[in-house]
C-alpha positions as CSV (number, residue, x, y, z in Angstrom):
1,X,0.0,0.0,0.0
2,X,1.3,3.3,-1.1
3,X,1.6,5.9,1.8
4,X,2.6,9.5,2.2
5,X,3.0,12.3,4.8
6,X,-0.1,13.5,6.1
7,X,1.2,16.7,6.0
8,X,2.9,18.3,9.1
9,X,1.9,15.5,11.1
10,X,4.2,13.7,9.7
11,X,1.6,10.6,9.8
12,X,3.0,8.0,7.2
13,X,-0.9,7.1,6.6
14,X,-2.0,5.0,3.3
15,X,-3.6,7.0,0.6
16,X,-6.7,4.3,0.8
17,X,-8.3,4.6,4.7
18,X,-11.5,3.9,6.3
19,X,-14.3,6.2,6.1
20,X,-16.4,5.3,9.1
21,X,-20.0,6.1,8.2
22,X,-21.0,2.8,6.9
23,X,-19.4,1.2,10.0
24,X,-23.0,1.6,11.9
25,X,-25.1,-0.1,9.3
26,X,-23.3,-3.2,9.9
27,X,-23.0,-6.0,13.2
28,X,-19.8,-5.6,16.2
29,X,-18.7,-8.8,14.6
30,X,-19.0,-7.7,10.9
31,X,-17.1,-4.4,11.9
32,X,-14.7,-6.3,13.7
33,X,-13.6,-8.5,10.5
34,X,-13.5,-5.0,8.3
35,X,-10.8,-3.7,10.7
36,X,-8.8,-6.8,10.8
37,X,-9.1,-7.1,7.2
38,X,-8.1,-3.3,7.1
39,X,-4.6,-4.4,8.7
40,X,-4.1,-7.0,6.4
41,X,-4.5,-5.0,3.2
42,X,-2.0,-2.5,4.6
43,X,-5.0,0.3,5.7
44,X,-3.9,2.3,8.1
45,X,-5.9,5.4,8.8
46,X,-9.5,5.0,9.6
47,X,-12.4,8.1,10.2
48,X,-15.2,8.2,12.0
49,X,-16.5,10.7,14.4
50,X,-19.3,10.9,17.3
51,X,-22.4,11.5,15.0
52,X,-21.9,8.4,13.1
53,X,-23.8,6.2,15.4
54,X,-22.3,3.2,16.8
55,X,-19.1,3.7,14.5
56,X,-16.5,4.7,17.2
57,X,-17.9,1.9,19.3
58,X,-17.5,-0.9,16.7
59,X,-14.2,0.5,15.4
60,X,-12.8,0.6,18.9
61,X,-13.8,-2.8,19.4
62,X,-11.8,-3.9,15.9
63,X,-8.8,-2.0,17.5
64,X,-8.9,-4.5,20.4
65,X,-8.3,-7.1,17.3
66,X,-6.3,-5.7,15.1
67,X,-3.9,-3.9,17.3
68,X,-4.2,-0.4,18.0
69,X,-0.4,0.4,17.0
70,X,-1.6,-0.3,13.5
71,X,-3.8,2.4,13.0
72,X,-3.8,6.1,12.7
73,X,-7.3,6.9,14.0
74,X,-9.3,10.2,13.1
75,X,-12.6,11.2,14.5
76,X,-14.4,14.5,14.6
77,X,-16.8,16.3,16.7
78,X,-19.6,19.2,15.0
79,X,-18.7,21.0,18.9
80,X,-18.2,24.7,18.3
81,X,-17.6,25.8,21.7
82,X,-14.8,25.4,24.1
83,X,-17.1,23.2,26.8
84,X,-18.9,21.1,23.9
85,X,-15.4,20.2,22.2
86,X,-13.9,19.0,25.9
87,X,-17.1,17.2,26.3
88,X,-17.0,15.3,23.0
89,X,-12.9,14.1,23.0
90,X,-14.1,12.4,26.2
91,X,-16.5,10.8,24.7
92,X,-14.7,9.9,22.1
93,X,-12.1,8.5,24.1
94,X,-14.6,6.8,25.7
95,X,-16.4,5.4,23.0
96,X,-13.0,4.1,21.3
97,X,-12.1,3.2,24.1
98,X,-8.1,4.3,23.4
99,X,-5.8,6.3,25.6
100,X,-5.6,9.1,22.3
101,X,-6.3,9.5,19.5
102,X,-3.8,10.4,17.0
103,X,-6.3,13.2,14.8
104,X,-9.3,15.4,16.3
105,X,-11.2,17.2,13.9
106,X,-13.7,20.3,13.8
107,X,-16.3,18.5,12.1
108,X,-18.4,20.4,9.6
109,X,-17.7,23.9,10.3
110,X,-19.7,25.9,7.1
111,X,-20.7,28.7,8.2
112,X,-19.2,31.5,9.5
113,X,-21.0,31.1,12.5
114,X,-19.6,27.6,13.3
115,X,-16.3,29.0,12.4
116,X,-16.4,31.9,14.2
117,X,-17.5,30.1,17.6
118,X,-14.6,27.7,16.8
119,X,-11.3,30.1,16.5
120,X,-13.2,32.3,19.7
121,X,-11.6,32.8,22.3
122,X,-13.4,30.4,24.1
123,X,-13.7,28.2,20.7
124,X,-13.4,24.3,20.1
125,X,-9.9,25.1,18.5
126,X,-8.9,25.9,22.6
127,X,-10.4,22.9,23.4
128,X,-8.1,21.3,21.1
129,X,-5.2,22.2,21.9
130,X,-5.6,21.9,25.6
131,X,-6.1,18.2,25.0
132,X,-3.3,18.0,22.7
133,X,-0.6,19.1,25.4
134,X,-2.5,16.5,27.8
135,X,-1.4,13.8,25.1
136,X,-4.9,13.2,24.4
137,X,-5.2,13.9,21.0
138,X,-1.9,14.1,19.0
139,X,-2.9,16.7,15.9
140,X,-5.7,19.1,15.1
141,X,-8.2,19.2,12.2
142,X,-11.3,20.5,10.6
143,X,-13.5,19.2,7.7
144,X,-16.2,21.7,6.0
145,X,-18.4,21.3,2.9
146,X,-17.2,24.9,2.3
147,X,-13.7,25.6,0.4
148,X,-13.7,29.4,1.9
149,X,-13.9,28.2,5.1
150,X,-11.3,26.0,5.4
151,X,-9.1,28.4,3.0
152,X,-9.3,31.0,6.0
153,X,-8.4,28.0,8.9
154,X,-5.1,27.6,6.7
155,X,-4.3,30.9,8.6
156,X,-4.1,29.0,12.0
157,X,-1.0,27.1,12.4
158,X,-2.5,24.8,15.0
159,X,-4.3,23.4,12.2
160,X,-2.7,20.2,10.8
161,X,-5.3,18.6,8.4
162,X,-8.1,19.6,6.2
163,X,-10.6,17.1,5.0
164,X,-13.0,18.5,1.9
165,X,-15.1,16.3,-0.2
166,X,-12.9,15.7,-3.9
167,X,-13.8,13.3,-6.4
168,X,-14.4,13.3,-10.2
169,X,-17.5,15.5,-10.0
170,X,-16.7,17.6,-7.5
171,X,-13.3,19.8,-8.2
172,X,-14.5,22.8,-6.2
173,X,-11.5,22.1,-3.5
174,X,-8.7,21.5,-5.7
175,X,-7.0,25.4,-5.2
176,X,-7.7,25.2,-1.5
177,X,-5.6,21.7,-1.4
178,X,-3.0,23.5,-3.2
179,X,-2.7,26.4,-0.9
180,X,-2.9,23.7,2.1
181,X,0.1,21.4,0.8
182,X,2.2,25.2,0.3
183,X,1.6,25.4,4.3
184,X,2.6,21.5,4.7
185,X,-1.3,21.2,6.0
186,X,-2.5,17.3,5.6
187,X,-5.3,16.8,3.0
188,X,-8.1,14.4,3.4
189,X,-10.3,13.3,0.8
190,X,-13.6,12.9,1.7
191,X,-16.8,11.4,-0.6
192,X,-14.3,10.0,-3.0
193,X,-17.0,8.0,-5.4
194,X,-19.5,11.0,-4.1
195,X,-21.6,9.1,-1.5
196,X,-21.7,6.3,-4.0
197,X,-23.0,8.0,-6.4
198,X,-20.0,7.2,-9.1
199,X,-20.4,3.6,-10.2
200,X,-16.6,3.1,-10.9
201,X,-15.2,3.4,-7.3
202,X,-11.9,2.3,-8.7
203,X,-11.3,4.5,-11.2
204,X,-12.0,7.1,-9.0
205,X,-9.9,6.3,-6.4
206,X,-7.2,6.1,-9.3
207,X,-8.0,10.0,-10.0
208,X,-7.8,11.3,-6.6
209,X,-4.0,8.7,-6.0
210,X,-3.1,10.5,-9.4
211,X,-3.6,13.9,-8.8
212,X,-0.9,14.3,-6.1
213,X,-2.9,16.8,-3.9
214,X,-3.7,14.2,-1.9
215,X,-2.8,12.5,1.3
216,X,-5.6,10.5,2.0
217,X,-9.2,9.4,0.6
218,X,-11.5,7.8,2.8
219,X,-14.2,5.5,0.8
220,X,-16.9,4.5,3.5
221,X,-16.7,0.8,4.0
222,X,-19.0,-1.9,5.3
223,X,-17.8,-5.3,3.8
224,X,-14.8,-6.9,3.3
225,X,-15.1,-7.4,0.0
226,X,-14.9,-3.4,-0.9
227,X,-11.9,-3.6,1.7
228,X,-10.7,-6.0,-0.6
229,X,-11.5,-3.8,-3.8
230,X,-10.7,-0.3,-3.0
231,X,-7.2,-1.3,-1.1
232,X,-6.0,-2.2,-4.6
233,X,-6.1,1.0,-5.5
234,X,-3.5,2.2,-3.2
235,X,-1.5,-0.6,-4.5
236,X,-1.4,-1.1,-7.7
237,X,-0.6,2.9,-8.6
238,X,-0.6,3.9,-13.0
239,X,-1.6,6.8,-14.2
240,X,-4.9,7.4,-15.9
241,X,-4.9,6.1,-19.9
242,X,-6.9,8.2,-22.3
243,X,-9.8,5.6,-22.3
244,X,-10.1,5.9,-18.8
245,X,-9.7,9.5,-18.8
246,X,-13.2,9.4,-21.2
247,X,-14.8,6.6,-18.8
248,X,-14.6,9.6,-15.6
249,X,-15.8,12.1,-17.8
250,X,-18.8,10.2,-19.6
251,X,-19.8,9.5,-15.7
252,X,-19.6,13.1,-14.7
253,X,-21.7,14.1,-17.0
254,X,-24.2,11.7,-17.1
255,X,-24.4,12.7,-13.0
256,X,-24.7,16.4,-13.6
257,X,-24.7,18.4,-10.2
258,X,-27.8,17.7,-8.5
259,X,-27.4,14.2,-6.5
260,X,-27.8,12.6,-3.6
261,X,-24.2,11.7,-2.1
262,X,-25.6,10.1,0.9
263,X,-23.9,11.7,3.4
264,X,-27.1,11.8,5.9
265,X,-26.8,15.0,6.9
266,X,-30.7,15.9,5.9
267,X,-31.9,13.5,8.7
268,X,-34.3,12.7,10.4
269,X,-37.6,13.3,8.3
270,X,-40.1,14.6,10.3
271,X,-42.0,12.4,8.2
272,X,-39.9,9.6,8.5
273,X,-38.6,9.3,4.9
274,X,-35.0,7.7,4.4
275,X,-34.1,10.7,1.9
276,X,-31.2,9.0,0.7
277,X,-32.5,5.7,-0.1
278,X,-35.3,7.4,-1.7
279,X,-32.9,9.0,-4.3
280,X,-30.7,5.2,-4.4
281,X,-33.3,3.5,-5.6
282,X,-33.9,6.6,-8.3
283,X,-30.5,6.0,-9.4
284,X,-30.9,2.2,-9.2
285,X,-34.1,2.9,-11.5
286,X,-32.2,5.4,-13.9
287,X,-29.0,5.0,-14.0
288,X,-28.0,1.2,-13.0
289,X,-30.9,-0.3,-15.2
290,X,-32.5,-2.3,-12.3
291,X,-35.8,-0.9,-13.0
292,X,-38.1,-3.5,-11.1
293,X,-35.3,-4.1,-8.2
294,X,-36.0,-0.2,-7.6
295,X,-39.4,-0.3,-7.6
296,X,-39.8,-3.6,-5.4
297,X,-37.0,-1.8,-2.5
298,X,-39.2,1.4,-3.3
299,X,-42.2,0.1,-2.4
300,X,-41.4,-1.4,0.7
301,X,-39.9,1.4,2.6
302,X,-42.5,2.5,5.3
303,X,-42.6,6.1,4.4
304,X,-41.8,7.6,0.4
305,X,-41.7,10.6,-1.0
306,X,-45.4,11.4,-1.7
307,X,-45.1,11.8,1.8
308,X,-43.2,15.2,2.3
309,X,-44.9,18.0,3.5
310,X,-42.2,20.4,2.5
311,X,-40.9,21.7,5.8
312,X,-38.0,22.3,4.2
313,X,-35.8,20.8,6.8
314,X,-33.6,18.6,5.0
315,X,-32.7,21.4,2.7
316,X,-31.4,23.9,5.7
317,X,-29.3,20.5,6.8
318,X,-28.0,19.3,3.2
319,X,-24.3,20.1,2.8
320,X,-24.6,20.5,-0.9
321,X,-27.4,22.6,-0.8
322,X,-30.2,20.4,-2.9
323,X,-33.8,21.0,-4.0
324,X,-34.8,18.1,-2.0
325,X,-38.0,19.1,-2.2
326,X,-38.2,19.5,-5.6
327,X,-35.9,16.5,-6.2
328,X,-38.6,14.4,-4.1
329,X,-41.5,15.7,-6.5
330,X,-38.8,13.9,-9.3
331,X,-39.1,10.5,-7.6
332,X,-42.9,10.6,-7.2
333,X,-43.3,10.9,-11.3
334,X,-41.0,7.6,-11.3
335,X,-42.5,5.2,-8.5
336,X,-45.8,7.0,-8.7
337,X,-45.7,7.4,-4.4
């Protein structure tokens, strides 16, 4: 497995790690056997944080098996304040059940509210660095949806990483990763196939390896089998042939810029509706050809789309800022519900 500096860190973490989010969908004992297989494939660095459910549980219980020297673990906290960052690297000590943990991050900080109340005087970023001189936590980070926001935390040199979402589709980080690696700031990739959203995970694992203003992607994981698949990506390193170079593109436009990357940020529904399996099986339906698959998974789900009442309230949560609404109203003229 291919590994570089995680910037000043000086973390020699593999350019394929662990995205946590999936870790919560899955058994203790299935989590258990991603970890261990994580080792074995040469993974080193695994992310997770405290709003991902059951993740930092499971993952510390993998640790336990797989020995915690051979991991580089990351987790984040969305605690803007001073008291509510403290509060949250107990917990996730806790929860992890570790003596440190080698990266804390400001989890998504993007507004200038949340960044304001974090570089305060009495700001998570104190918070931080307090636990960092108590050994706690080894380095400081912060992960946005927001470019601008993270450009203007370059400016703090107690900031060590950035994590931004970069894949294929979504470019809109690249000069903020540049001006990062000038300050010798770690870059994490996050959403690297886009929530799932891009069909050929390998090939766009390939892209982000290839374009060198990377330290890190983090595909979310939750069997060994895409372990298995996405490790080779850190291993097997060529650049990108012209074919393959048309393949990316042909998927980026056929995605356009209004999809669903599953991230989960627009939950709960007041009314109960699993927004982002509503818009998987829409892209199972349109894009995968699985048309009947779609509509049978569809179908089942206890609440659908017919059932919004337009609050609004996913939309004020969505990172990416979609017309969920509107995009809803799409899936009802498919699955008629």
């Amino acid at each position: 497995m291919l590994k570089r500096k995680l910037g000043k860190t000086n973390l020699e973490v593999s350019v394929i790690g662990l995205g946590g989010i999936p870790i919560q969908r899955v058994d203790e004992a299935h989590a258990v056997e991603i970890i261990k297989e994580c080792k074995k494939q040469g993974i080193n660095f695994i992310d997770t944080a405290t709003g991902y459910g059951v993740s930092e549980k499971f993952i510390g219980k993998g640790l336990k098996e797989a020995g915690r020297k051979n991991f580089f673990i990351a987790t984040k906290s969305p605690s803007y304040t001073y008291d509510e960052m403290k509060e949250s690297i107990k917990k996730s000590l806790n929860s992890l059940d570790v003596e440190y943990i080698d990266l804390y991050q400001i989890h998504n900080a993007d507004t200038e509210e949340k960044y304001n109340k974090s570089f305060s005087e009495n700001g998570a970023l104190k918070a931080l660095i307090e636990a960092k001189k108590d050994g706690l936590i080894h380095h400081i980070g912060i992960t946005s949806h927001s470019h601008t926001i993270l450009e203007k935390a370059l400016d703090f040199e107690e900031i060590e990483t950035v994590q931004f979402p970069f894949n294929p589709i979504e470019s809109q980080g690249i000069e903020m990763f540049k001006k990062a690696r000038e300050k010798n700031i770690g870059v994490i990739a996050m959403k690297p196939v886009a929530g799932g959203a891009i069909r050929n995970v390998a090939l766009s694992l390939k892209y982000i390896i290839n374009s060198n203003i990377v330290d890190v992607a983090i595909p979310g994981m939750e069997s060994i089998d895409q372990v298995n698949e996405n490790a080779l990506a850190g291993k097997e390193i060529t650049k990108l042939t012209n074919k393959e170079n048309e393949k990316i593109a042909q998927e980026v436009k056929e995605l356009g810029d209004e999809f669903c990357r599953r991230c989960g940020y627009c939950l709960p529904c007041p009314q109960n509706i699993n927004i982002p399996f509503v818009f998987n099986f829409k892209a199972y339906y349109e894009r995968y050809n699985l048309k009947d698959w779609a509509k049978e998974r569809y179908a089942a789900m206890s609440a659908h789309a017919s059932d919004c009442i337009k609050c609004g309230a996913c939309e004020e949560r969505c990172p990416y800022k979609l017309p969920i609404r509107k995009m809803l109203e799409d899936t009802i003229n498919i699955f008629g519900e």
